[in-house]
C-alpha positions as CSV (number, residue, x, y, z in Angstrom):
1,X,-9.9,-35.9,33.1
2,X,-6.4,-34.9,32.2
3,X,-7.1,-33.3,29.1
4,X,-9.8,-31.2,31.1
5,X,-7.2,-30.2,33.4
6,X,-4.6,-29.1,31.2
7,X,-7.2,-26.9,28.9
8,X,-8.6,-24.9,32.0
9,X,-4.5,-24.7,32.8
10,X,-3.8,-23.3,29.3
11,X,-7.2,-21.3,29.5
12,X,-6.0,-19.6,33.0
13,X,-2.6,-19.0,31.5
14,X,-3.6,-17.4,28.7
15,X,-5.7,-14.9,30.6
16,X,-3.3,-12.2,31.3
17,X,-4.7,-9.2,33.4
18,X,-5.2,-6.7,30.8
19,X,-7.2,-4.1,31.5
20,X,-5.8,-4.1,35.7
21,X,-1.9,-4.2,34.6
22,X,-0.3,-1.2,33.7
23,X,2.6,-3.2,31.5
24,X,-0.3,-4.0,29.0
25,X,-1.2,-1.5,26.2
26,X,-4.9,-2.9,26.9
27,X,-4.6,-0.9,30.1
28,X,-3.7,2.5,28.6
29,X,-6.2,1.7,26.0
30,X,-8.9,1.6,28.4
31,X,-7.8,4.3,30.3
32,X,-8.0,6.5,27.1
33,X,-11.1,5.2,25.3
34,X,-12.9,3.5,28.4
35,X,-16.7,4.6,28.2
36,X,-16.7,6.2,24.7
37,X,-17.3,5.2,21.5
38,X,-14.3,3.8,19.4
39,X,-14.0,2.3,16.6
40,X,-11.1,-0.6,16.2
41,X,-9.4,-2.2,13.1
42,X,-7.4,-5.5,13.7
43,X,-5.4,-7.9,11.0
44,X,-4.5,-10.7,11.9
45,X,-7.8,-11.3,14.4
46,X,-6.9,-15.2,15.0
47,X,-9.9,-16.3,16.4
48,X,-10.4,-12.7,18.2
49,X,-10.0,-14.4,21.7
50,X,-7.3,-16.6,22.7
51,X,-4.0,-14.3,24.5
52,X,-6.1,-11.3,22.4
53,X,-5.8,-8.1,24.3
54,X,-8.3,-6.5,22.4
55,X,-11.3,-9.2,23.6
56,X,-11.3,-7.9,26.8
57,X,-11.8,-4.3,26.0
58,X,-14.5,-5.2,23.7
59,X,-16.5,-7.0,26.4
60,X,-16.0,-4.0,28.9
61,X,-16.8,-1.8,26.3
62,X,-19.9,-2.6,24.5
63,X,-20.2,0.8,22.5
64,X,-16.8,-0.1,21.1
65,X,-17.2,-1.4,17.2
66,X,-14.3,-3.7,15.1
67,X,-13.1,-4.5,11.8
68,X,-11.7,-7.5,12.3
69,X,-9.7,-8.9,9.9
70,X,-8.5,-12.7,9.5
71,X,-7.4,-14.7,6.7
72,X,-7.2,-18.4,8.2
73,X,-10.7,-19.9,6.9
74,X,-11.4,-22.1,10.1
75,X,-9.7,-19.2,12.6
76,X,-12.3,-16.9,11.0
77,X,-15.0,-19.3,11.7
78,X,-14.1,-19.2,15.4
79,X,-14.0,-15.3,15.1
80,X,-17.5,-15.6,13.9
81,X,-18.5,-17.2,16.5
82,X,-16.5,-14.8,19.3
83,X,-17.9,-12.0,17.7
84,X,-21.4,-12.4,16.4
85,X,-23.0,-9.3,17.1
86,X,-23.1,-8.2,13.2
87,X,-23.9,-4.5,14.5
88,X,-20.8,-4.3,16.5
89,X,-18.6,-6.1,14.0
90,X,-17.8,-6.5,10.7
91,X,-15.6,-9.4,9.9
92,X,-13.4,-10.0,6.9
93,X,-11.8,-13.1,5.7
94,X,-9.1,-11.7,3.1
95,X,-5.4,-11.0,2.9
96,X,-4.1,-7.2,3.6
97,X,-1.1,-7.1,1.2
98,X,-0.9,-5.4,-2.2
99,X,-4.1,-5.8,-3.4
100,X,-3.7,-8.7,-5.6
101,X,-4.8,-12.6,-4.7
102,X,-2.4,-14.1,-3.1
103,X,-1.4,-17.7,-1.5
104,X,-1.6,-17.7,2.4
105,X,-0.6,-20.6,4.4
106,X,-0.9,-21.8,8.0
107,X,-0.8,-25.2,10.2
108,X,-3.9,-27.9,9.9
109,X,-5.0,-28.4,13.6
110,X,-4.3,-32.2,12.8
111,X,-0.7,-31.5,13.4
112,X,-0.8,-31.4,17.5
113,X,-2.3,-35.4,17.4
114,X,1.0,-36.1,15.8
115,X,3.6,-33.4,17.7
116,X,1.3,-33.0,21.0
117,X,4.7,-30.5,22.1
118,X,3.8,-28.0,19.6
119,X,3.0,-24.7,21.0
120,X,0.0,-23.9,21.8
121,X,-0.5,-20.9,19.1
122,X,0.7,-23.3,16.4
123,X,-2.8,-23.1,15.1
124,X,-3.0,-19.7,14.9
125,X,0.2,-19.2,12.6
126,X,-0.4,-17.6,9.6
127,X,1.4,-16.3,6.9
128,X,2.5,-15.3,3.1
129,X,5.8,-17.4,3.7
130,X,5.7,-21.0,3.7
131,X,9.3,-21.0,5.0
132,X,8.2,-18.5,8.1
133,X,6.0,-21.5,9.2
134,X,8.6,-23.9,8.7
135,X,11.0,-21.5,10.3
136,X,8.9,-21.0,13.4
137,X,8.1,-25.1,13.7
138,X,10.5,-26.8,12.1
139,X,10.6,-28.7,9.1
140,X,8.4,-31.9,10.7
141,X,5.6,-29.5,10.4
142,X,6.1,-29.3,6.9
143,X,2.8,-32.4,5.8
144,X,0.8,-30.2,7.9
145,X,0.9,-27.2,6.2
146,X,-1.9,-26.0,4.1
147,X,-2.7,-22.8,1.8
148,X,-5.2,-21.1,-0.1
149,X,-5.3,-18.0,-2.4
150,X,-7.3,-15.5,-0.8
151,X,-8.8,-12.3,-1.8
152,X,-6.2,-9.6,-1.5
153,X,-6.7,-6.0,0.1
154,X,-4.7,-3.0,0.4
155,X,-5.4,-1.1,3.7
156,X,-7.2,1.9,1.6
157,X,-9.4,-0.5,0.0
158,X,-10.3,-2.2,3.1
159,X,-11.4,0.8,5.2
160,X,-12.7,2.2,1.7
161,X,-15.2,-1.1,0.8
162,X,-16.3,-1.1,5.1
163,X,-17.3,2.6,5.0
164,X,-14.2,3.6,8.1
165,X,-14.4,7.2,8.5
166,X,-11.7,7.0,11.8
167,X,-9.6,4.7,13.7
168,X,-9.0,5.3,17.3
169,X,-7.1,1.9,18.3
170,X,-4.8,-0.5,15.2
171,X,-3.5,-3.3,16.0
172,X,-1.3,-5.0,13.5
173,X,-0.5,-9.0,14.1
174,X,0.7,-10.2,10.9
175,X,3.9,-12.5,10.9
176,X,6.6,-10.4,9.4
177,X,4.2,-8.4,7.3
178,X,3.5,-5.7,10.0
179,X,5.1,-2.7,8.4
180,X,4.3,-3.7,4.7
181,X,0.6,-2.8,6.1
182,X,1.3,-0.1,8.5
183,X,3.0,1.9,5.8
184,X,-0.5,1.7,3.5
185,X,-2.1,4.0,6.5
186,X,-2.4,7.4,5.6
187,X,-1.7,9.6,8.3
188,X,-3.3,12.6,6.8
189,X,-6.8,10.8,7.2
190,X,-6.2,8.2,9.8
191,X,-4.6,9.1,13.2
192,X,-5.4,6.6,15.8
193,X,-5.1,7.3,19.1
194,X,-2.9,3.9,19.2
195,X,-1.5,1.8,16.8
196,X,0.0,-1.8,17.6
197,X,2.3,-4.1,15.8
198,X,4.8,-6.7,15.9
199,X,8.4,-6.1,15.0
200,X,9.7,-9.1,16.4
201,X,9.9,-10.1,12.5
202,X,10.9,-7.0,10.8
203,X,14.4,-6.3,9.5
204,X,16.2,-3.4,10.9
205,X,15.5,-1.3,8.2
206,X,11.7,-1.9,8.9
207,X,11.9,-0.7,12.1
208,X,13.6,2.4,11.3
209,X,11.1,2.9,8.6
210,X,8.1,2.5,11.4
211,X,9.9,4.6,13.2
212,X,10.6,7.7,10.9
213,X,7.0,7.3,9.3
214,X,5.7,7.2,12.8
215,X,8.0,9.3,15.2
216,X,6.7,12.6,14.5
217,X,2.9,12.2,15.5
218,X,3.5,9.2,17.9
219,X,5.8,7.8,21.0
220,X,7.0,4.4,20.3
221,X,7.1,2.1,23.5
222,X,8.6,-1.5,23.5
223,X,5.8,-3.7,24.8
224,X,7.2,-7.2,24.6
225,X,7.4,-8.2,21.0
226,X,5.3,-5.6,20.0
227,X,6.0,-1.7,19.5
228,X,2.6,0.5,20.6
229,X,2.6,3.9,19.5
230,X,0.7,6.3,21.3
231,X,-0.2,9.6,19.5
232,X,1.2,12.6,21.0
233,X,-2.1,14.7,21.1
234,X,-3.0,13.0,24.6
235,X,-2.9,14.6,27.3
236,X,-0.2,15.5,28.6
237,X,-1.0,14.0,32.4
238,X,-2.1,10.9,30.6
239,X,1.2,10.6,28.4
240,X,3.7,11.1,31.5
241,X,2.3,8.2,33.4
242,X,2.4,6.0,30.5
243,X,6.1,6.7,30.0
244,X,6.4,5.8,34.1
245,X,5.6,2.2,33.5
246,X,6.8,1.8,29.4
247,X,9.6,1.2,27.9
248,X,11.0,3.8,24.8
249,X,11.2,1.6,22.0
250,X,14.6,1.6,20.5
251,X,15.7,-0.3,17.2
């Protein structure tokens, strides 16, 4: 009975109002691409639904397609089973790095029977770095960890092999390895009407380098650990009451 309790406690916690709250890029998102036809590319997918901002435009918004991207083999089977509609989605269990196979490691589930105060997204860490997991956890966490050598990607190749002609919303979620992705998009074909990522793990000298690659087309708000650039072809209405309720991101 406890244990029922505390998962529709998590589950109500992790359901932030998205789409109603203006401090959410889901919100601006919607108010942008609500009703039309857009197509969405996501790395780093997790399981597509848990704290995922995207989940609740894509049930609002069933003309919306994804590629979803997500490397973690039994986090991809829960994306298979959040997303099944195979006309909607296309989903993709590889690494986005350099092209070349590469180890990727993450937590066993196992671990939270033996450290029940683990957070609850332990599961859903995932990385390149076996020392970002044990730098995020700690080193108890350490007989837990498990890896694979997956398939490797570069961004080209990716849109490329799943046929992506455009890109209206990409979000980014990749433990550190946000801007080594981000600076694979080519803005000359590609110019999303919104672009998240994380920088919460980049070095200084990666956010400048998101920045000056990104400045010129977009304007770069600080939502939470996230930056969310928004391209500056919107209208211009639309643009001044986003900046009302965002914060200017500033490295």
């Amino acid at each position: 009975m406890l244990r029922t309790l505390l998962a529709r406690w998590k589950r109500k916690l992790l359901q932030k109002p998205f789409l109603q709250d203006p401090k959410y890029p889901a919100y601006w998102i919607d108010q942008v691409l609500g009703g039309k036809a857009a197509q969405v590319v996501q790395i780093g997918s997790n399981d597509g639904k848990t704290g995922d901002l995207l989940y609740a435009l894509f049930q609002k918004n069933t003309q919306w397609q994804g590629l979803l991207v997500e490397p973690i083999p039994y986090l991809f089977e829960r994306l298979r089973a959040n997303y099944p509609d195979g006309k909607r989605f296309q989903l993709v269990q590889a690494a986005i790095n350099t092209g070349q196979p590469q180890p990727f490691y993450w937590v066993d589930p196992q671990a939270k029977s033996v450290f029940p105060d683990l957070p609850y997204w332990f599961d859903q860490l995932g990385s390149f770095s076996e020392d970002h997991i044990r730098t995020e956890l700690g080193e108890r966490i350490e007989p837990f960890v498990r890896s694979q050598i997956l398939e490797g990607l570069t961004l080209p190749d990716l849109l490329e092999r799943y046929a992506i002609e455009r890109i209206d919303v990409l979000h980014i979620d990749a433990e550190g390895y946000d801007w080594k992705i981000l600076q694979q998009l080519d803005l000359q074909r590609f110019q999303p009407f919104f672009i998240l990522f994380e920088y919460s793990h980049l070095s200084a000298q990666a956010r400048k380098a998101s920045q000056v690659m990104l400045g010129q087309q977009y304007l770069l708000y600080n939502v939470g650990i996230d930056i969310l650039a928004v391209h500056r072809a919107l209208p211009a209405a639309m643009l001044q009451q986003l900046g009302q309720h965002l914060q200017p991101f500033v490295s």
